[in-house]
C-alpha positions in Angstrom: 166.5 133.8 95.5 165.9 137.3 96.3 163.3 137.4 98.6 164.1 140.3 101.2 161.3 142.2 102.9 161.2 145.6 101.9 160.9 147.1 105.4 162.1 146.8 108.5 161.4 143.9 111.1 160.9 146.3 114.2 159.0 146.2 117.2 156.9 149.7 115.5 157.1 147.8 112.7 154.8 144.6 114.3 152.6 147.3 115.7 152.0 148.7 112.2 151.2 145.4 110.7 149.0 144.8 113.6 146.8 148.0 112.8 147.0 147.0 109.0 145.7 143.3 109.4 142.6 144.8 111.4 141.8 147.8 110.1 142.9 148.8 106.7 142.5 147.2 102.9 139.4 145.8 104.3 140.9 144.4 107.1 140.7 140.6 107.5 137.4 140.6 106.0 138.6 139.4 102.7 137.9 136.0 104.2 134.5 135.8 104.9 133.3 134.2 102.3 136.4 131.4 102.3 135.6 130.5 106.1 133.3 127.9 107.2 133.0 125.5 110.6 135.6 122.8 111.2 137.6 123.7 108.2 141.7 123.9 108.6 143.3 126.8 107.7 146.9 127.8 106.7 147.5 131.4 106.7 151.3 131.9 105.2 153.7 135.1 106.1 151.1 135.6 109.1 153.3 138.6 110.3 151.5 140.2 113.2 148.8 137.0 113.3 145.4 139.2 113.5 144.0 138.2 110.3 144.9 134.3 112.0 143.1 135.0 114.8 140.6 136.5 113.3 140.0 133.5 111.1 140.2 131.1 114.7 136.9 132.8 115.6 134.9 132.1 112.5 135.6 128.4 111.7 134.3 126.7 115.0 136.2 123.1 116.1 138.6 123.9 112.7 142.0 125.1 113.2 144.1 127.9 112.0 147.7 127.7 111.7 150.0 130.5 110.8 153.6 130.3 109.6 156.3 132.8 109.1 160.0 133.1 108.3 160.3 135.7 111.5 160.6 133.6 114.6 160.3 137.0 116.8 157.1 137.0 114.7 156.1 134.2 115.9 157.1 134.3 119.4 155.0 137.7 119.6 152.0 135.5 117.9 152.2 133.1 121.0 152.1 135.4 123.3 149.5 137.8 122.2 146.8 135.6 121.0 146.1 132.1 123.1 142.6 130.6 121.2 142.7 126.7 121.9 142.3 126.2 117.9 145.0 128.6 116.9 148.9 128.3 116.5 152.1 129.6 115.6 155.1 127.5 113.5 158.6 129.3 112.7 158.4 128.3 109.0 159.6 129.2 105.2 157.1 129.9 102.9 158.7 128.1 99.8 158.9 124.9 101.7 156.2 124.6 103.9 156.8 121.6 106.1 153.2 120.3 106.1 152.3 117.2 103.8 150.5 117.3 100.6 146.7 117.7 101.0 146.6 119.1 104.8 144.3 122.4 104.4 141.0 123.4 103.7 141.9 127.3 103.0 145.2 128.0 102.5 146.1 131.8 102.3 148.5 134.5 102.1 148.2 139.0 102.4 150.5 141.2 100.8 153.4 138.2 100.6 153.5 137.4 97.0 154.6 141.1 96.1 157.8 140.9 98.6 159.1 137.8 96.8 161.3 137.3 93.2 159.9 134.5 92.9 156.2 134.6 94.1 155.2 131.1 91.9 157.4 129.0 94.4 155.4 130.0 97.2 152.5 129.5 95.3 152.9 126.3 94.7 153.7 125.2 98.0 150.4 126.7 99.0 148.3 124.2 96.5 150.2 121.3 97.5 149.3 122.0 100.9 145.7 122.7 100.2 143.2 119.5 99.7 141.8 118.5 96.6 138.7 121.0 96.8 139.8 123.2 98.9 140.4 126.7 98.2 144.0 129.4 97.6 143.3 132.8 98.5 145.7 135.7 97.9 145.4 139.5 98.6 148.1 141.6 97.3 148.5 145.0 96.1 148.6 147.0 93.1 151.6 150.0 94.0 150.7 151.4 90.6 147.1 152.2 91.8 148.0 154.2 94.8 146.7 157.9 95.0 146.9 161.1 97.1 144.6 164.2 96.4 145.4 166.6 96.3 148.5 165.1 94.5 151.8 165.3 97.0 154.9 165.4 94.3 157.5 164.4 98.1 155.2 160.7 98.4 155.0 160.1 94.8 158.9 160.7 94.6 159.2 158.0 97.8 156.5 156.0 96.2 158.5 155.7 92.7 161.3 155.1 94.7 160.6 152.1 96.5 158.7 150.8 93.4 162.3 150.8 91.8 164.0 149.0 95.1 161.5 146.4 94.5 162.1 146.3 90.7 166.0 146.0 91.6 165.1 143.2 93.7 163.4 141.0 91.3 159.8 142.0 93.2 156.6 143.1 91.7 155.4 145.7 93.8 151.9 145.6 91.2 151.8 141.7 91.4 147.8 142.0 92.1 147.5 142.6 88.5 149.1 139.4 87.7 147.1 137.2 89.9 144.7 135.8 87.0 147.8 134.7 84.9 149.4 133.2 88.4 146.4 131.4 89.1 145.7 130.2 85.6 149.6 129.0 85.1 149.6 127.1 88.7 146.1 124.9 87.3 143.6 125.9 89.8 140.3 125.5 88.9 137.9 128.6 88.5 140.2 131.4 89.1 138.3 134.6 90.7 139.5 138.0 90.8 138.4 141.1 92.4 140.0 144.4 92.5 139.0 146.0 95.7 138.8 150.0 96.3 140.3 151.3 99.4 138.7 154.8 100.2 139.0 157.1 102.5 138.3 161.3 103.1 140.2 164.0 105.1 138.4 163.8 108.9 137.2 160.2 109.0 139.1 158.0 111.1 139.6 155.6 108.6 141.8 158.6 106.3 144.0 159.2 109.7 144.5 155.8 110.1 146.1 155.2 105.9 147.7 158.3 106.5 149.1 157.4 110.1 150.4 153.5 108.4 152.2 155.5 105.3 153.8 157.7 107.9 155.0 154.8 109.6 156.0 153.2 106.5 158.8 155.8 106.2 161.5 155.0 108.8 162.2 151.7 107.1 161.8 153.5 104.0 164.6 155.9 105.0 166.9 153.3 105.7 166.4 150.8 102.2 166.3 153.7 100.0 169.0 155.7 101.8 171.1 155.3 98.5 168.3 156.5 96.5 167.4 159.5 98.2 168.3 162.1 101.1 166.5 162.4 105.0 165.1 165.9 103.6 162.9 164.2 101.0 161.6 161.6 103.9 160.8 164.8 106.4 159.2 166.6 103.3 156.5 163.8 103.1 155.9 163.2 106.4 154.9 167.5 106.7 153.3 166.4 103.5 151.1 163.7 105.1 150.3 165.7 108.1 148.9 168.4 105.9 146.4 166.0 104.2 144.8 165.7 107.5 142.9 169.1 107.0 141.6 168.3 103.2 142.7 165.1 101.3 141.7 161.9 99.6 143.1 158.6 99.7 142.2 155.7 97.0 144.3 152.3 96.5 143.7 149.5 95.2 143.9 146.1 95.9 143.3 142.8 94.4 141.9 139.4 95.6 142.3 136.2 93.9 140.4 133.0 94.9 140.6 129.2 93.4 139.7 126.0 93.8 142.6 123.0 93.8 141.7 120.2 91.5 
């Protein structure tokens, strides 16, 4: 099973999650309506742990626990965050070592697209969820990614990495296959939302996207290293810096929700 994270597991890298988790793609606001007092939560793959956290602080006496493959991770997770009803397991996402029925929410961010084969994982996350309790998945949609004005150096990295993921057995677009996923696994009243991620030359929120693409490219350099040369990675990042004076920035994303029977 193929199921090798594209980039790099570096101590930037953690920082760059970090800012991800709590700022951008909505940050971890595409829980809000899944959180509610006492419940127990499973966030899966919780990389840097903010979206965890987050979720400690809306659920009262319930308890969040976060799992990931990356015990430095983890170890960073203990140490950075210390609510009483929060905490950290060194753990593989296609054999989660909780029993059947243990979670009110189980969910996952921008995991399902990293992994050939996403339904394993999915799968463990039902079992683990109670009858009545919800799945939640974010993940994104690489084909729905867009710079303005258009940057032919990104778009050439962009297809680039697509094709690493397609060589990998990955779907770098799986948002668009969440519905079928959902539908396939039996959970009851599948929802799905495609979320718009925008953002203008001079707001913060623009320097931010373009700040986390630019910091995407060092472990870019190094998996596509094969594919392409260190000019076309410096090209993008003058690229990026230009948009910071007149540019536009629009992903999407999509959000899937349902309901174990």
């Amino acid at each position: 099973m193929n199921n090798r994270y594209t980039l790099s597991d570096s101590k930037e890298e953690l920082t760059r999650l970090s800012i991800q988790a709590e700022e951008l793609y909505g940050g971890p606001h595409f829980l809000d309506d899944f959180l509610s007092d006492g419940a127990q939560v499973l966030d899966v793959a919780c990389g840097s742990g903010d979206i965890a956290n987050y979720a400690s602080n809306k659920i009262g006496k319930g308890t969040v626990v976060g799992i990931d493959s990356d015990g430095v991770k983890i170890k960073s997770n203990r140490n950075r965050f210390c609510a009483n009803n929060l905490k950290f397991i060194e753990g593989d996402a296609r054999a989660i070592i909780f029993p059947d029925n243990s979670f009110d929410l189980t969910y996952a961010r921008f995991l399902l697209m990293h992994l050939s084969e996403p339904t394993t994982v999915l799968k463990e996350m039902i079992r683990v969820t109670k009858p009545g309790g919800r799945v939640v998945v974010h993940e994104g949609i690489h084909d729905a990614i867009w710079l303005m004005p258009v940057k032919s150096g990104f778009n050439k990295v962009l297809k680039s990495w697509k094709n690493e993921m397609e060589e990998r057995g990955q779907n770098h677009s799986i948002g668009l296959a969440l519905y079928e996923l959902f539908l396939n696994a039996s959970l009851k009243s599948p929802n799905i939302k495609i979320l718009s991620h925008t953002a203008f030359a001079g707001d913060r929120l623009f320097d931010l996207y373009i700040k986390n693409w630019i910091e995407h490219m060092p472990s870019l350099r190094k998996i596509l290293k094969k594919k392409l040369n260190d000019s076309d990675f410096d090209n993008v990042i003058d690229e990026l810096k230009l948009l910071n004076k007149c540019g536009f920035y629009l992903e999407l994303t999509s959000l899937a929700s349902g309901i174990k029977s």
